[in-house]
C-alpha positions as CSV (number, residue, x, y, z in Angstrom):
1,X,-57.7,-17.7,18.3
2,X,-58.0,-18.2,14.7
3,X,-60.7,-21.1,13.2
4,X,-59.2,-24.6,12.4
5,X,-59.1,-24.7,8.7
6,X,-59.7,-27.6,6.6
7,X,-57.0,-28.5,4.7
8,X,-57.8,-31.8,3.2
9,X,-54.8,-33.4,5.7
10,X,-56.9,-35.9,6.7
11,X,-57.5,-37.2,2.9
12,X,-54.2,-39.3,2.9
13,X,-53.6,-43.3,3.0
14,X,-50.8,-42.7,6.5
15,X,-53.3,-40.5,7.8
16,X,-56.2,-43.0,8.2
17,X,-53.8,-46.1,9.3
18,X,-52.2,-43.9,11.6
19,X,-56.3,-43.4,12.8
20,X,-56.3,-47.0,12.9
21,X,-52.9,-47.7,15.0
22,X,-54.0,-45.5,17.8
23,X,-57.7,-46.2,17.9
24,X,-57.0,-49.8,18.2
25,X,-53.7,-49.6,20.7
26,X,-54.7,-52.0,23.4
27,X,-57.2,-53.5,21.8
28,X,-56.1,-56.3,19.4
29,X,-57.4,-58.7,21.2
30,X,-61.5,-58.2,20.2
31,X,-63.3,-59.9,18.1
32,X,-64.5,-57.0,15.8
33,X,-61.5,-55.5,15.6
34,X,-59.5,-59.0,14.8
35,X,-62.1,-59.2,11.5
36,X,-61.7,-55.4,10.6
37,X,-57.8,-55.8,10.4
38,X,-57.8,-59.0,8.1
39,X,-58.6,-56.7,5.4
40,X,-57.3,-53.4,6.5
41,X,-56.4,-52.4,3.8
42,X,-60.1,-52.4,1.7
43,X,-61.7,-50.7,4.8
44,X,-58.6,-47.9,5.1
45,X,-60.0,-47.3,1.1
46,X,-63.4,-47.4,2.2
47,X,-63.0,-44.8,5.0
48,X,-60.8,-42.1,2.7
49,X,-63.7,-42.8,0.1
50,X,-66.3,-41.7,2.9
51,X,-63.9,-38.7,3.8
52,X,-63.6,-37.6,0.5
53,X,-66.5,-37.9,-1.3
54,X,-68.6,-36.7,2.1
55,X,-70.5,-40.1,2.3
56,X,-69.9,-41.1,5.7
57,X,-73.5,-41.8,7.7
58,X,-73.0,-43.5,11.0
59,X,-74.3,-46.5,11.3
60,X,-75.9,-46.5,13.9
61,X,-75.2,-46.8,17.7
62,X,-75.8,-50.2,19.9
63,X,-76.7,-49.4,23.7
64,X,-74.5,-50.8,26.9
65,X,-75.3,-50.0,30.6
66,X,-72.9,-49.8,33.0
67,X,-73.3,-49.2,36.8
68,X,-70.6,-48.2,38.2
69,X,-71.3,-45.7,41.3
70,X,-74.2,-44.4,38.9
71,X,-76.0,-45.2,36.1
72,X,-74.3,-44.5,32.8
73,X,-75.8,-45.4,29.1
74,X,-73.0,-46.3,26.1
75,X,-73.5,-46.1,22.6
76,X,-71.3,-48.5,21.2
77,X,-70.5,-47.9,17.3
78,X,-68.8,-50.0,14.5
79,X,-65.9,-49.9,14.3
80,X,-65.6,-48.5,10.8
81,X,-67.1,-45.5,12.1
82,X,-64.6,-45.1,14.7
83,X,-61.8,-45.6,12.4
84,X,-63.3,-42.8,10.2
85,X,-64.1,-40.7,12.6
86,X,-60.5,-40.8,14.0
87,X,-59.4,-41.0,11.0
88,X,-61.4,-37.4,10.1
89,X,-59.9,-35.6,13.0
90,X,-56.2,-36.6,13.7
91,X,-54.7,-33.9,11.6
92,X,-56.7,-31.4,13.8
93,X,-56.7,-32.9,17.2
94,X,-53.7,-30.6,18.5
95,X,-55.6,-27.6,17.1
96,X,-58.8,-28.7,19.6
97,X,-56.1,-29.3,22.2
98,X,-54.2,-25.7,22.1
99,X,-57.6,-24.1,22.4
100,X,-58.5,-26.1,25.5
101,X,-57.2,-24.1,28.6
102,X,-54.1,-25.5,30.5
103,X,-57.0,-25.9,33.3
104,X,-59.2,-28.4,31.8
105,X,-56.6,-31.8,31.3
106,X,-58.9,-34.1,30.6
107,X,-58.7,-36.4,27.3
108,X,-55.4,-34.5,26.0
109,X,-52.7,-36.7,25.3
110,X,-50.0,-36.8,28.0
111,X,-52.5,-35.3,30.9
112,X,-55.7,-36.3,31.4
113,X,-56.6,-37.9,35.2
114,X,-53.2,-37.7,36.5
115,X,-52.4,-34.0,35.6
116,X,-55.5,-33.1,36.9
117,X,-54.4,-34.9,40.7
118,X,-50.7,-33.0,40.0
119,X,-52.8,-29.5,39.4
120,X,-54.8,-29.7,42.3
121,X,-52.2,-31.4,44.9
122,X,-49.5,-28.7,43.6
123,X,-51.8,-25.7,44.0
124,X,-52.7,-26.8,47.7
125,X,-49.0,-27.2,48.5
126,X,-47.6,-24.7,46.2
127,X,-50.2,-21.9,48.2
128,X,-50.8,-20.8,51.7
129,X,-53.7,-21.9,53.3
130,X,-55.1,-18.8,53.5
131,X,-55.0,-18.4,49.8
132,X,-57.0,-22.0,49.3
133,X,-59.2,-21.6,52.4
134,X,-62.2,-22.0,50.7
135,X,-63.7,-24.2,47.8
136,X,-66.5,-25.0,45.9
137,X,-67.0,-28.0,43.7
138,X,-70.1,-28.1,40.7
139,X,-71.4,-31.6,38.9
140,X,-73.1,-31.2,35.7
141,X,-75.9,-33.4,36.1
142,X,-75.9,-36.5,33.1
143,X,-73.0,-34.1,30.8
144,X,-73.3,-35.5,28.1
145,X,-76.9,-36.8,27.2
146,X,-77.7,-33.4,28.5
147,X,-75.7,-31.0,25.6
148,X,-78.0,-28.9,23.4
149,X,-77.5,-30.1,19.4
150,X,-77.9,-26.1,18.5
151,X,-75.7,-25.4,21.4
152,X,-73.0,-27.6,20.6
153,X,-73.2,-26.9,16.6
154,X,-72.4,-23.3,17.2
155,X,-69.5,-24.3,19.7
156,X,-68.3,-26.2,16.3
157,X,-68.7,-23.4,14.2
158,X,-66.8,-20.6,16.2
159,X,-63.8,-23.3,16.3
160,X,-64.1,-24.8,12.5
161,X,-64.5,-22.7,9.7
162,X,-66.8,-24.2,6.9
163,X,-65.8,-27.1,5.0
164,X,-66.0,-30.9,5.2
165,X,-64.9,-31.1,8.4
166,X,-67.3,-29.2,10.2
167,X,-70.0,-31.0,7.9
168,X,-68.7,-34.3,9.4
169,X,-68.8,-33.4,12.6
170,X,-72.3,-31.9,12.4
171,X,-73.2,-35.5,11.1
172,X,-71.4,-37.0,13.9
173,X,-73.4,-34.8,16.5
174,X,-77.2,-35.6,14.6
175,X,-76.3,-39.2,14.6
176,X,-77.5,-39.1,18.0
177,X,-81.0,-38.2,19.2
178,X,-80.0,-36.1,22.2
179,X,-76.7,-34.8,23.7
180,X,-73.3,-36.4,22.6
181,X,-72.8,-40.4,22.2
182,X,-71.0,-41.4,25.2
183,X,-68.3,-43.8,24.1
184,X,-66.7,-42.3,20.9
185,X,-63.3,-40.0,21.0
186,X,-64.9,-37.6,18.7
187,X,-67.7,-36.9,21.9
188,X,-64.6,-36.8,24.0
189,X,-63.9,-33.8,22.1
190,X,-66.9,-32.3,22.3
191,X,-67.5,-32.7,26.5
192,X,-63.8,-30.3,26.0
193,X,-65.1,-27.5,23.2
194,X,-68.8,-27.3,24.3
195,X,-67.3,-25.9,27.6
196,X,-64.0,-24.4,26.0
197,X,-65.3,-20.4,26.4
198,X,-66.9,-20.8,29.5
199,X,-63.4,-21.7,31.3
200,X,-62.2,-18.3,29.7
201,X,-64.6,-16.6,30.6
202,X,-64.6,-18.1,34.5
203,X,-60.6,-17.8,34.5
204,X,-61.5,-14.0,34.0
205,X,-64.5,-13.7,36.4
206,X,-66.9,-13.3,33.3
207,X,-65.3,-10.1,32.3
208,X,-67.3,-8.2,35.3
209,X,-64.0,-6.1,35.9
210,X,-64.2,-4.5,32.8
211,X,-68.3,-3.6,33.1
212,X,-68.9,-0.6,35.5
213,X,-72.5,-1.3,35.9
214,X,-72.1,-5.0,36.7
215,X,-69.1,-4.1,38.8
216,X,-70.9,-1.5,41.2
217,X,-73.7,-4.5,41.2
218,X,-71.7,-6.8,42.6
219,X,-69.6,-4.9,44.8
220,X,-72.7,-3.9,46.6
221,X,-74.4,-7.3,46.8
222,X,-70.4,-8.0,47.8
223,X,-70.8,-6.2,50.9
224,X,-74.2,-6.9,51.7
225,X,-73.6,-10.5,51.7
226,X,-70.2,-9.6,53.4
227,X,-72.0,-8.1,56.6
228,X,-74.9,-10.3,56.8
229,X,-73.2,-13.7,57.1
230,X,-70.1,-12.2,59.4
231,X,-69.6,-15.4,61.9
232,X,-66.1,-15.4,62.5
233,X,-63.9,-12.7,64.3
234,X,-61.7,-12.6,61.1
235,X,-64.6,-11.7,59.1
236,X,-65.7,-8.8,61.6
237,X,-62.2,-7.3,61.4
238,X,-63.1,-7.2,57.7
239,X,-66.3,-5.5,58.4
240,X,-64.8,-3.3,60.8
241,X,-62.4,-1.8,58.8
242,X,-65.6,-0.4,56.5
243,X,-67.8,-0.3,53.6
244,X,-64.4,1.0,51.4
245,X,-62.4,-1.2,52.3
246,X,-65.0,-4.2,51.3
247,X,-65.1,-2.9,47.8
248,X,-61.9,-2.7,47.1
249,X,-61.0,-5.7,48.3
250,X,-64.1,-7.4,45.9
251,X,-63.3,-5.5,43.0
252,X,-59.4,-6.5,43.5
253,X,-60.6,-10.2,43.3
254,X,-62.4,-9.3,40.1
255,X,-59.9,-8.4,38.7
256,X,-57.2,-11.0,39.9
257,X,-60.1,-13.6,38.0
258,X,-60.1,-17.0,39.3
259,X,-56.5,-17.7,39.9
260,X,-57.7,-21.2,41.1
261,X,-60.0,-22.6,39.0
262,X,-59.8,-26.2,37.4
263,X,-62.4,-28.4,35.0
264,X,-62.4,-32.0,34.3
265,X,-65.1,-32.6,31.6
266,X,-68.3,-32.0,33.9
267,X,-66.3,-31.5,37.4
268,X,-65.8,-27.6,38.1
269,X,-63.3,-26.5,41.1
270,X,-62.8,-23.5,42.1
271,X,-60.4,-22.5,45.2
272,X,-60.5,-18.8,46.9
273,X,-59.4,-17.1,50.2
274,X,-63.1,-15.8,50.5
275,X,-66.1,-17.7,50.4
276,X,-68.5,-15.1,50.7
277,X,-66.8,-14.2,46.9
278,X,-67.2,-18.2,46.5
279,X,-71.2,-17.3,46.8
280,X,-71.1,-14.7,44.0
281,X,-68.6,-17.3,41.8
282,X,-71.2,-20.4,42.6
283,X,-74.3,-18.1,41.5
284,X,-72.5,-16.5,38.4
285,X,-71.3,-20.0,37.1
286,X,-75.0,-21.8,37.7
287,X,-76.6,-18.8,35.8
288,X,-74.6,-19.2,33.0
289,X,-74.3,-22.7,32.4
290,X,-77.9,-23.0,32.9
291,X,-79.1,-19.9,31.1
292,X,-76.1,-20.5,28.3
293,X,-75.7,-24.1,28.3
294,X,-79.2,-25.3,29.4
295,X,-77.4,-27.7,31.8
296,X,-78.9,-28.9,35.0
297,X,-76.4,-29.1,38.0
298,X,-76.6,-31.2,40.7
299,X,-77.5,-29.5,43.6
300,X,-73.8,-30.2,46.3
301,X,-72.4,-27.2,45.8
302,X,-71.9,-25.6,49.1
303,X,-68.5,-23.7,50.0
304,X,-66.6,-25.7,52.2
305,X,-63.2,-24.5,54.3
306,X,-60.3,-26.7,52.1
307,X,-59.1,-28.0,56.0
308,X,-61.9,-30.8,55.3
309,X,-61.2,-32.3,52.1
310,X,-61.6,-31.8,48.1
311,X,-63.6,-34.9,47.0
312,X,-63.1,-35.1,43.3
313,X,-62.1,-37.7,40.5
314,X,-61.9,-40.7,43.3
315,X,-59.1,-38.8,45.7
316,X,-59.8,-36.1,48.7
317,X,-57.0,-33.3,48.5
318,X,-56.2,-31.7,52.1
319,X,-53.4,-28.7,52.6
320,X,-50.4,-31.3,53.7
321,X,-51.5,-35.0,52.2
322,X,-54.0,-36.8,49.4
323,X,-55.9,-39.5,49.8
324,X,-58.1,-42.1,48.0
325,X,-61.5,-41.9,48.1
326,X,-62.9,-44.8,50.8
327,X,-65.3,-46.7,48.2
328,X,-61.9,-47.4,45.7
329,X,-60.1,-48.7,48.5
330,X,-62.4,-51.0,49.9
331,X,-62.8,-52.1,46.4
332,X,-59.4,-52.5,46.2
333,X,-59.1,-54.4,49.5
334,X,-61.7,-56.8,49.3
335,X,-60.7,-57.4,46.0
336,X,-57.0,-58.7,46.6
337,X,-58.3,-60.0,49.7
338,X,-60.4,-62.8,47.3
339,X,-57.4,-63.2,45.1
340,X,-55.3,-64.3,48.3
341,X,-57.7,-66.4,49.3
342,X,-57.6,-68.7,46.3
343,X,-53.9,-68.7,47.2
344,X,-52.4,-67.0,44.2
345,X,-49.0,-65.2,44.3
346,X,-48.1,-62.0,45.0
347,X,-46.6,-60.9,41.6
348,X,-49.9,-62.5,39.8
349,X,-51.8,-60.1,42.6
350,X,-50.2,-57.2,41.6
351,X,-50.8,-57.9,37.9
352,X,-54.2,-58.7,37.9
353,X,-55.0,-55.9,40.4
354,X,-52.6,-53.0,38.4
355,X,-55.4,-50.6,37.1
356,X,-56.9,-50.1,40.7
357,X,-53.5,-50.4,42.3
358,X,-51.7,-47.4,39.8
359,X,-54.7,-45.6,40.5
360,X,-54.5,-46.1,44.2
361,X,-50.7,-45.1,44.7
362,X,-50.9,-41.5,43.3
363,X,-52.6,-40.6,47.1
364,X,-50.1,-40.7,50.3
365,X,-51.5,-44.4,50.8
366,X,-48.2,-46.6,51.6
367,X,-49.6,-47.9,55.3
368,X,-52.8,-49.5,52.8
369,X,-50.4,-50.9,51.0
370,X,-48.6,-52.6,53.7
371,X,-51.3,-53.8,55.2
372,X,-52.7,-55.6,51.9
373,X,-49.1,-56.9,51.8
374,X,-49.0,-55.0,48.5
375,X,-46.1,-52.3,48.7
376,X,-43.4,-53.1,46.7
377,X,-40.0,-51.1,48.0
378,X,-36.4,-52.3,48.2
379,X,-36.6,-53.7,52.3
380,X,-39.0,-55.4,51.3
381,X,-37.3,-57.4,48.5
382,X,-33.7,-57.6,50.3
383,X,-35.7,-59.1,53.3
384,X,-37.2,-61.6,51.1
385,X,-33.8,-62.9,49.7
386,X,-32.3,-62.9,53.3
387,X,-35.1,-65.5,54.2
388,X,-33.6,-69.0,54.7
389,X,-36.3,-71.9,53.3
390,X,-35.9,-74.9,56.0
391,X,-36.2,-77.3,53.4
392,X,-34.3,-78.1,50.3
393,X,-36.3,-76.5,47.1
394,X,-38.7,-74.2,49.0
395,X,-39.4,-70.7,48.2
396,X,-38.6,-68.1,50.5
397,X,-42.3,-66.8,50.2
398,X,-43.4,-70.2,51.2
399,X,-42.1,-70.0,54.7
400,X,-44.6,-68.5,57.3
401,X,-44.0,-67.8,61.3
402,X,-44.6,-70.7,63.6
403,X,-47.2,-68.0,65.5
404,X,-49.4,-68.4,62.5
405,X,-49.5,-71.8,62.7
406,X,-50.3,-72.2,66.2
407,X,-53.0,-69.3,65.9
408,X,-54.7,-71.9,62.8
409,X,-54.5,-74.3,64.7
410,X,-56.4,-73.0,68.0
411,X,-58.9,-71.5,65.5
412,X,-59.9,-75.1,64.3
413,X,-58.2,-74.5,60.8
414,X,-56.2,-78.0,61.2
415,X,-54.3,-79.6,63.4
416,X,-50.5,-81.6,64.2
C-alpha cells in the first residue's frame, strides 16, 4: 500500500475547527475547554501557525491514575495540543484506517468495541463448532508504556513519507519519555499502526507457506507435537491415519493462514479446529512480538476448547449464546440496587445507569434485566398503563402488591 503523502490538507481554517468540533463533541461542559472556546478563534490561528511554520512543542503532559480492574497511568495534555494534534491528522485519519486490517476494529470510526463483539459472536455462530473448537487469547503486558520509540518511528516511516507530518508525529512520540501517552487520539493511532504489519503477517501464518525450509521445520515439529500429546480418540484417528497424512493436513492450515484471527489494540484472538497448530501459532506470535516488538506478554495464554467460554473485552462468547463478564454485572447490580434504595424512578435509573446498561445488553442478558426491574419491552409498558391507581392522582408505578406490604411489615419495616 502506497505511503500517506503530505499534502498540506491539514493547513486550512475548516480543517482545524472541524479538529476542534469533534475533539470536543461531548465535552462542552469542562472547564478548560469552556475557556479555550471563548476565543476560538485566536487559538484556531495559533494552531495553523504551529502547523505551518513546524513550531508545535507539546507542552507537556499532567499525570492521572485510574484503577479500574488494574492500574493504569494518563497523561493528560492541554488542550491546545489536542486540538493541534487533531487538527494535524484529520485529513489523514481514513488513510491510517484503510491500512488497518478489517480485523483489528478498535478506535475506527463506526466500529470500535461493538464490532469487535459482532466479529467474534458472528464467527462462532456463522462456523461449526468444529471449525472454532479451539482458541487462544494473548495480553500485551502494559501496551502502551511498553512501545519501543525506534520501533514505533519506523512503523511511522513505512506508513508516512517524509514531510511535516511525519516530523509532527515524531515530536508527538519524543514528547513522552517511554512508550506512547495514554490518553491522546494521536496514541490511539499509534496502539493501531505499531501492530498494523504484524496482523498481516499473522492473517497469513507469517508467510511460512511460502518458505520450504521453515515449512519442512514446522511440519516436523507439527507432527511430533501431534503424536506426543494425542489424548483424545479423535486425535489418535489422526495419528493413525500416518505421518503423510499429518503433513499435509499442517501444511494445508499454512496455507489457509489464520482464517480466525481478531486484534483489539493489545487483545490477540485466534480461533482454530486444531490446538496442537494453536501451540505452533502461540509460540510463533510470542517470538515475534517479543523479538520484533520487544513486548512482554502476560503469561494466560493456554489453548482452551471454545465449549468453555472466550473471555475478552468484558463478555464471554460460547458456540450458541454471549454473556457479560460477572465483575460488570455485579457492578451493574449493586449499583442500581443503591439508586433504588434512595427511592429514585425508574426512568432516572435507566438514565443515570445508561453507559453500563448499553454495554450490558449487547450479551443474551434479558433474565438480568428482569430481575433488576430494568428491561424495557412493550408488555411491560402496556401492563403498566392497564394498572388502575386506587386513589385519585396516583401513579400507576406507585401501586405495589398487598404481599409486599404484609412481608414489611412481619419484617419489622413498619406497621398498621
Amino acid at each position: 500500500m502506497r505511503r500517506i503523502k503530505d499534502s498540506r490538507e491539514n493547513e486550512t481554517e475548516q480543517n482545524a475547527r472541524d479538529a476542534f468540533d469533534n475533539y470536543a463533541n461531548g465535552k462542552h461542559k469542562r472547564a478548560d475547554i469552556r475557556r479555550y472556546e471563548a476565543d476560538l478563534d485566536e487559538n484556531v490561528r495559533l494552531v495553523l501557525a504551529d502547523i505551518i511554520n513546524e513550531t508545535f512543542e507539546p507542552q507537556g503532559y499532567k499525570e492521572a491514575h485510574i484503577f479500574d480492574k488494574k492500574h493504569r497511568k494518563l497523561a493528560k495534555a492541554p488542550v491546545r495540543d489536542h486540538h493541534t494534534e487533531a487538527a494535524a491528522i484529520l485529513p489523514y485519519e481514513q488513510a491510517v484506517y484503510d491500512y488497518i486490517s478489517w480485523r483489528a476494529p478498535a478506535v475506527r470510526p463506526g466500529l470500535g468495541t461493538h464490532a469487535f463483539f459482532r466479529f467474534i459472536r458472528n464467527e462462532l455462530y456463522r462456523y461449526p463448532q468444529l471449525d472454532v473448537g479451539y482458541n487462544i487469547t494473548l495480553d500485551i503486558h502494559h501496551y502502551f508504556p511498553m512501545m519501543d520509540h525506534s520501533i514505533l518511528k519506523q512503523k511511522i516511516a513505512n506508513k508516512f513519507k517524509k514531510g511535516k507530518l511525519r516530523n509532527f508525529i515524531y515530536k508527538v512520540i519524543d514528547s513522552y519519555l517511554q512508550g506512547a501517552p495514554l490518553g491522546i487520539k494521536i496514541a490511539q493511532l499509534f496502539g493501531m499502526l505499531d501492530l498494523a504489519d504484524f496482523d498481516r503477517k499473522a492473517e497469513r501464518f507469517f508467510d511460512i507457506a511460502d518458505d520450504p525450509e521453515r515449512m519442512a521445520y514446522w511440519t516436523c515439529h507439527y507432527i511430533s507435537e501431534k503424536i506426543l500429546t494425542a489424548k483424545t480418540p479423535e486425535e489418535e484417528e489422526l495419528i493413525g491415519r500416518g505421518s503423510q497424512f499429518l503433513a499435509e493436513r499442517f501444511q494445508r492450515f499454512a496455507r489457509e493462514g489464520l482464517q480466525h484471527y481478531f486484534r483489539f489494540v493489545d487483545n490477540i484472538l485466534v480461533m482454530h479446529e486444531d490446538k496442537t497448530f494453536l501451540r505452533i501459532v502461540r509460540d510463533l506470535m510470542i517470538m515475534h512480538l517479543t523479538r520484533d516488538y520487544l513486548f512482554v506478554l502476560n503469561t494466560d495464554y493456554n489453548v482452551r476448547p471454545t465449549w468453555m467460554g472466550i473471555r475478552i473485552c468484558g463478555y464471554t462468547f460460547y458456540h450458541d449464546h454471549v454473556g457479560a463478564a460477572k465483575r460488570n454485572k455485579q457492578n451493574l447490580a449493586r449499583r442500581i440496587k443503591r439508586l433504588q434504595k434512595k427511592g429514585i424512578e425508574e426512568e432516572q435509573i435507566r438514565i443515570k445507569v445508561s453507559s453500563q446498561l448499553g454495554f450490558i445488553k449487547h450479551a443474551d442478558c434479558i433474565n438480568l434485566l428482569k430481575s433488576l426491574g430494568m428491561e424495557k419491552s412493550l408488555g411491560k409498558i402496556i401492563n403498566k398503563r392497564r394498572i388502575k391507581p386506587p386513589f385519585p392522582g396516583m401513579a400507576p408505578e406507585q401501586k405495589i402488591h398487598f404481599t409486599s406490604i404484609v412481608n414489611k411489615c412481619e419484617s419489622g419495616g413498619g406497621g398498621m
